[in-house]
C-alpha angles and dihedrals in degrees: 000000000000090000092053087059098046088046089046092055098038086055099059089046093053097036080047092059089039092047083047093049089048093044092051092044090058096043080052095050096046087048083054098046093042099044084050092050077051089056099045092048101054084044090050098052102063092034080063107049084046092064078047085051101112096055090032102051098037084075099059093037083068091054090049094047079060108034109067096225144032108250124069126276129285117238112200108179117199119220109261125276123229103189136170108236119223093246099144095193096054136010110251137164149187142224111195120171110209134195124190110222105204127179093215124056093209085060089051087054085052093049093051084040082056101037104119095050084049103048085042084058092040095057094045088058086049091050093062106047129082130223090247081063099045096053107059123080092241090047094053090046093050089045087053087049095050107041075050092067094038092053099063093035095099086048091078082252113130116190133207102264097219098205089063089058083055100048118098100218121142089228102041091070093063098046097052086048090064088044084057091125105087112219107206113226113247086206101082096189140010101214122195122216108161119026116167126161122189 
């Protein structure tokens, strides 16, 4: 009867190790099959939008026809700007937060090599105009374009000042006849995100 226990205990240890090495090969199995489903899905994925390609590409083709490259845009925020406006009746000022949205990230790398000339341009814009001016839409829009054209400014780069096209001076038309030739902004946005008059 000494031997039936000893063979007793020596089984369980042995059908303990065998019911371990089966658990972990099945542990091992599932992590397989599932890290392979993982693959084919993700394979499957872009395989699939590339049978949709005709209706799915044609979308990012019209941005690029657009956008100049390839890449997505480049985003350069400028630190914010606190200015006094040129009310005369009452002192008022303005806190306005930029960020130059550029198509080319070298560009990016010239506008931060030229920040202090552009910040310099931007709050002289700021400085001129009221805050009659800065809360309306249009005001807003004309500020963007102008802190557009002052941005790249230091850059050598020279746009088009649209509110000299719409003056009717005698000596502006032949002026802008000699400008004919149109310099496209490397600075695709000016984007607000803080605008605060007060």
């Amino acid at each position: 009867m000494a031997t039936a226990p000893a063979a007793e205990q020596a089984a369980p240890k042995g059908g303990g190790s065998k019911k371990l090495i089966i658990i972990l090969a099945a542990v091992l199995v599932l992590v397989l099959v599932g890290g392979g489903a993982a693959v084919m899905l993700l394979k499957k994925k872009p395989a699939a939008e590339d049978e949709d390609g005709a209706e799915t590409t044609e979308a990012p083709v019209k941005p690029k026809a657009h956008a100049k490259s390839d890449h997505p845009p480049t985003f350069v925020p400028l630190d914010p700007f606190t200015v006094n406006l040129a009310d005369k009746d009452v002192d008022r000022f303005a806190q306005i937060g930029v960020t130059l949205q550029v198509e080319d990230p070298k560009f990016a790398d010239q506008i931060k090599a030229y920040m202090p000339a552009i910040r310099s341009n931007v709050l002289m814009v700021l400085a001129h105009k009221t805050a009659v001016e800065l809360l309306t839409r249009e005001g807003k829009e004309k500020l963007a374009k102008d802190i557009m054209r002052e941005s790249v400014r230091p850059m050598g780069i020279e746009l088009d000042d649209e509110d000299e096209e719409e003056a009717p001076a005698s000596a502006a038309p032949k002026k802008k006849k000699k400008k004919k030739a149109h310099v496209e902004s490397p600075i695709a946005q000016v984007l607000f995100s803080n605008f605060i008059v007060q």
